[in-house]
C-alpha positions as CSV (number, residue, x, y, z in Angstrom):
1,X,120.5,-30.8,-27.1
2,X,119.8,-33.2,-24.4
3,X,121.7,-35.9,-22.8
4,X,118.7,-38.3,-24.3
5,X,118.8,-36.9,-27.7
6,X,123.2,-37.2,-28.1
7,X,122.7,-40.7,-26.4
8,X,120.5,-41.4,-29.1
9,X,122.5,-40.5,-31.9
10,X,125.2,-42.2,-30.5
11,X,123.9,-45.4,-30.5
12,X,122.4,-44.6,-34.2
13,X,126.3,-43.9,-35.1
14,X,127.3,-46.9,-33.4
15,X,124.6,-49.1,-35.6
16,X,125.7,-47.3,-38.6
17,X,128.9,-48.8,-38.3
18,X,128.3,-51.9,-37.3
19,X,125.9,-52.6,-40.3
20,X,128.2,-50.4,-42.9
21,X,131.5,-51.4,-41.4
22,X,132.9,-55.3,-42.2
23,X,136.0,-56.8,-42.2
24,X,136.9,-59.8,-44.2
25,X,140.3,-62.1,-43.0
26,X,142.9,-62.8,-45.5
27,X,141.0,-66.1,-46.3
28,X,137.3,-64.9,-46.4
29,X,135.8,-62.7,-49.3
30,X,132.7,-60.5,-49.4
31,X,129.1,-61.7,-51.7
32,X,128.0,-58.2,-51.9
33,X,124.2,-57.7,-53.3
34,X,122.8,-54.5,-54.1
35,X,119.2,-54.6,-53.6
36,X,118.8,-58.4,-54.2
37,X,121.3,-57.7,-57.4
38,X,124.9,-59.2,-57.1
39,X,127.4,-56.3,-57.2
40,X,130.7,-57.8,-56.7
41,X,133.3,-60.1,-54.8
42,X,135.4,-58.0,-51.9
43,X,138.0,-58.8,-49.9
44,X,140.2,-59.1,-47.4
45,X,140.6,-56.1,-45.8
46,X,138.2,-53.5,-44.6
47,X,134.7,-53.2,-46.4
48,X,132.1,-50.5,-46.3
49,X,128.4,-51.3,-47.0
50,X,125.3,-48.7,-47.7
51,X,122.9,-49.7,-45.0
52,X,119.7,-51.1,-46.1
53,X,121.0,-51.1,-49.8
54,X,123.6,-53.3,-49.3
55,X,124.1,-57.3,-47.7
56,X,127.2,-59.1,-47.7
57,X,127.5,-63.0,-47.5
58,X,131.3,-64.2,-46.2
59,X,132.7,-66.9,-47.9
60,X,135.8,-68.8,-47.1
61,X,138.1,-69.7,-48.7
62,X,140.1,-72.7,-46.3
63,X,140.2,-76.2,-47.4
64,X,137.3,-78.1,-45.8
65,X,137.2,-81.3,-44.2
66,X,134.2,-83.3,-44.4
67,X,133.6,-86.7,-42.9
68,X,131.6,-89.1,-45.0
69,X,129.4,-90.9,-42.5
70,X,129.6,-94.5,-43.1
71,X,127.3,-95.7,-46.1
72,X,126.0,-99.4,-46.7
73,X,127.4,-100.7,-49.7
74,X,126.7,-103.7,-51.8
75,X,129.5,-104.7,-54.2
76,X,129.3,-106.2,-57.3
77,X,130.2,-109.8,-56.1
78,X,127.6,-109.3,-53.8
79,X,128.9,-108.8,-50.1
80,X,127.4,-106.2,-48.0
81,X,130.2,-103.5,-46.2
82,X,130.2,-100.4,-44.3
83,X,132.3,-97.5,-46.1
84,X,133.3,-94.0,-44.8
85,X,135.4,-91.9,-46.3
86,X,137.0,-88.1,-46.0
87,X,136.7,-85.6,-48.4
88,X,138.7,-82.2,-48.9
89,X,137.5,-79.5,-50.8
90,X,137.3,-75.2,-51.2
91,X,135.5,-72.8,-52.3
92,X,137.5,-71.6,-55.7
93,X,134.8,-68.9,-56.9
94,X,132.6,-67.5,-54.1
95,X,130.0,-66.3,-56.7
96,X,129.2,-69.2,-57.7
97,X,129.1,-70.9,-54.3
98,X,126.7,-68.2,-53.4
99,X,123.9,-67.6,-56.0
100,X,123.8,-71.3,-58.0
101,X,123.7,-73.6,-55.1
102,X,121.6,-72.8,-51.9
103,X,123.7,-74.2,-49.5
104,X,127.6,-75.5,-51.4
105,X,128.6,-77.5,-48.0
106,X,125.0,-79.2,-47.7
107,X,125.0,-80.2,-51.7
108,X,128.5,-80.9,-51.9
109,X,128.5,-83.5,-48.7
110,X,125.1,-85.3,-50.0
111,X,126.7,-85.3,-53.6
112,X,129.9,-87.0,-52.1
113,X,127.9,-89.7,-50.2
114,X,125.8,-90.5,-53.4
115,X,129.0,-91.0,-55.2
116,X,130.6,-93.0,-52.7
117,X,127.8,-95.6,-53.1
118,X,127.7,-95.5,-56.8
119,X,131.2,-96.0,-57.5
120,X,131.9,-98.6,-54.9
121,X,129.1,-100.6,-55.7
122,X,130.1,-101.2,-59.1
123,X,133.5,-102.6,-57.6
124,X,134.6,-105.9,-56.5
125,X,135.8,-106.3,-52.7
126,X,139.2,-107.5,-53.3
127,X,139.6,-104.1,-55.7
128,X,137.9,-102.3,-53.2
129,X,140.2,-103.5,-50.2
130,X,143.6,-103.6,-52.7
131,X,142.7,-101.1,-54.9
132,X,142.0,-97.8,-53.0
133,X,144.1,-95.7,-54.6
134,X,142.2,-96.2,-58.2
135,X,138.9,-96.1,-56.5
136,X,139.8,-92.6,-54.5
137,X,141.0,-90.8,-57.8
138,X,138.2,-91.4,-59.3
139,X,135.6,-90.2,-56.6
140,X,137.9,-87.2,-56.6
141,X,137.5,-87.1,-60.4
142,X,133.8,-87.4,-60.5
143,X,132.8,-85.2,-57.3
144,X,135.3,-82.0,-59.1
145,X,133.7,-82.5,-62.3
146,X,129.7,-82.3,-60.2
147,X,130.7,-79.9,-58.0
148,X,132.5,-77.1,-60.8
149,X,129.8,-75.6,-62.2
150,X,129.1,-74.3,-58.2
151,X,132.6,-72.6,-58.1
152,X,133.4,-75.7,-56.0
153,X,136.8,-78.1,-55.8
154,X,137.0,-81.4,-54.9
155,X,141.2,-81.5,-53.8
156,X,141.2,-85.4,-52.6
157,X,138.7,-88.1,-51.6
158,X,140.0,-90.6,-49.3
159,X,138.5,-93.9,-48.7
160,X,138.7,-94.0,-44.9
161,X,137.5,-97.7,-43.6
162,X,135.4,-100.7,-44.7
163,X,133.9,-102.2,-42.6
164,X,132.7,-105.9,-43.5
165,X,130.8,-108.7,-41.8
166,X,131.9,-110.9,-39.5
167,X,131.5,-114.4,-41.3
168,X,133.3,-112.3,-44.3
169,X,136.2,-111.5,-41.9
170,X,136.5,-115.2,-41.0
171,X,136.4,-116.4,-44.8
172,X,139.2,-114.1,-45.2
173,X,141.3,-115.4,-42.5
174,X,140.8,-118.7,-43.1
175,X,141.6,-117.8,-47.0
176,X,144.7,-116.2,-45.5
177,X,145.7,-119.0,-43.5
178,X,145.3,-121.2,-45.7
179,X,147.5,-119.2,-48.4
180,X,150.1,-119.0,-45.9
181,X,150.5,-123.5,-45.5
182,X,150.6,-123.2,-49.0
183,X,152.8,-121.1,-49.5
184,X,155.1,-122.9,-46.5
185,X,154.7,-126.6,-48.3
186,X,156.0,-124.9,-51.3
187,X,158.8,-124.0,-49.7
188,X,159.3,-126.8,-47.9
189,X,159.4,-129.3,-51.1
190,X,161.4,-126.6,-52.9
191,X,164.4,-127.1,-49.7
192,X,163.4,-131.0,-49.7
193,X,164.2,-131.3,-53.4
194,X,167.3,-128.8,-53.4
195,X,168.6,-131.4,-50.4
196,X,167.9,-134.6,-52.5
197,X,169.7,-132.9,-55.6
198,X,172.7,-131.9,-53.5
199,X,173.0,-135.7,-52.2
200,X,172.5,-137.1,-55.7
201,X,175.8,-135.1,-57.1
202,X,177.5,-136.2,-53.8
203,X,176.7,-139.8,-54.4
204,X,177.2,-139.5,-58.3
205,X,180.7,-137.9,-57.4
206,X,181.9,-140.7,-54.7
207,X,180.5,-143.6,-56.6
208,X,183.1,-142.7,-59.5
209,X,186.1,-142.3,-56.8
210,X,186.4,-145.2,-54.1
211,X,188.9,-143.3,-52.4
212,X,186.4,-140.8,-51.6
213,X,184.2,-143.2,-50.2
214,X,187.0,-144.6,-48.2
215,X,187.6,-140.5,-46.8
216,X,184.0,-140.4,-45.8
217,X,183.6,-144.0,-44.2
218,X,186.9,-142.8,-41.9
219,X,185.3,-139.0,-41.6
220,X,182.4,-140.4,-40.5
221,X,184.0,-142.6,-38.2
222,X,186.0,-140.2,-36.6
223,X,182.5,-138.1,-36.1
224,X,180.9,-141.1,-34.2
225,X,184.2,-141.5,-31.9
226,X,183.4,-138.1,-30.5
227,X,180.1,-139.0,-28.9
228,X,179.9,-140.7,-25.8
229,X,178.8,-143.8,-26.5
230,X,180.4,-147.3,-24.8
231,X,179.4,-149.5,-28.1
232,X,179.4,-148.5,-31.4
233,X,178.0,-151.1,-34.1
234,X,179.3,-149.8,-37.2
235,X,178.9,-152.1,-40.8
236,X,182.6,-151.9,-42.6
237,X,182.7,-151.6,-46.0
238,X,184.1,-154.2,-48.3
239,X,186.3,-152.1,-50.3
240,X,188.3,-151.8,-46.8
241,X,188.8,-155.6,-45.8
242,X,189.0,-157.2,-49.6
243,X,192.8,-156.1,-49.7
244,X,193.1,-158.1,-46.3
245,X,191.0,-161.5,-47.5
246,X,193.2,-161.2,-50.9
247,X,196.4,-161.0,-48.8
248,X,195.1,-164.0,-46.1
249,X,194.3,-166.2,-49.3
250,X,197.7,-166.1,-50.8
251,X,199.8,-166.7,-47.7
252,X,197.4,-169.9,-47.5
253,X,197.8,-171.0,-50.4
């Protein structure tokens, strides 16, 4: 036999293998058709086609990531936002994936951004902004209910950003601003009228005793005494000088 003729059947060998010869990763499985027919589902591990008779489509099986592109929104009180979201989802039956959808990633990232739009339009922007986690089981309810009869599952939705106008962004500061004065008045008052209630009892309490008034006039005196001041005008009390005037009026008399 000629050099020619073995280097031919060599390479022949070689494509023989190539075409008959596959082998699937822990996380990929084999579509295997039979002319046109589905056969089976193989995999991992080494997989031996008939040439020809046989085509396998690779499926895997890893958790996909898909980034929701950013989708105009109207919400039901009427204000206009920009949403993206993520979305995280397998392949559970490859069968299915294979031979009921054309192409699972394609319908399954177009069926996620149709959903995104219908749900969150039918909510209102403070439940969208506060309420994300309701909003994201949901999607993730809806899209794995749409997307199981194509061997498809939807693990988590995950509302990513919103995105919302700028006079909105203002309204909302201002809004918040203006929560936050109220909020600091309130307070305020609430300290105000604790204060006033705590110098009512105090002045119910030494209007009852006049030796506790006397303690306080002299506490207070002794407070003043520490300052530097050269002249002190200070009113006396009557209570202190009536013993005096009372005492002065009988020696005259």
């Amino acid at each position: 036999m000629s050099q020619l003729g073995t280097l031919g059947i060599i390479i022949i060998v070689i494509l023989f293998l190539y075409s008959a010869v596959k082998i699937l990763q822990e996380y990929e499985r084999g579509v295997i058709f039979m002319l046109g027919r589905f056969w089976k589902v193989k995999g991992p591990g080494l997989i031996i086609l008939i040439p020809l008779i046989q085509r396998m489509v690779k499926v895997s099986l890893r958790l996909i990531v898909f980034d929701i592109p950013p989708q105009d929104i109207i919400t039901r009180d009427n204000v206009s936002v920009k949403v993206n979201a993520v979305l995280y989802f397998r392949v559970i039956d490859p069968q299915r994936a294979i031979i009921d959808v054309e192409d699972f990633f394609y319908a399954t990232s177009q069926l996620a951004q149709t959903t995104l739009r219908s749900v969150l339009g039918q909510a209102e922007l403070d439940e969208l902004l506060a309420g994300r986690d309701r909003i994201n089981h949901e999607l993730q309810q809806i899209l794995d209910r749409q997307t199981d009869p194509w061997g498809i599952k939807v693990a988590n939705v995950e509302v990513k950003h919103v995105d919302l106008p700028q006079e909105m962004q203002r309204a909302m500061a201002k809004q918040a601003e203006a929560e936050r004065e109220r909020r600091a008045k309130i307070i305020h008052s609430e300290g105000e009228f604790q204060a006033a209630q705590r110098l009512s009892d105090a002045a119910a309490i030494i209007s009852t005793n006049p030796a506790a008034l006397t303690l306080r006039f002299l506490q207070t005196l002794t407070e003043v005494a520490v300052d530097k001041n050269s002249t002190v005008v200070f009113p006396v009390p009557l209570d202190l000088i009536t013993p005096f005037l009372k005492r002065e009026k009988g020696t005259s008399s």
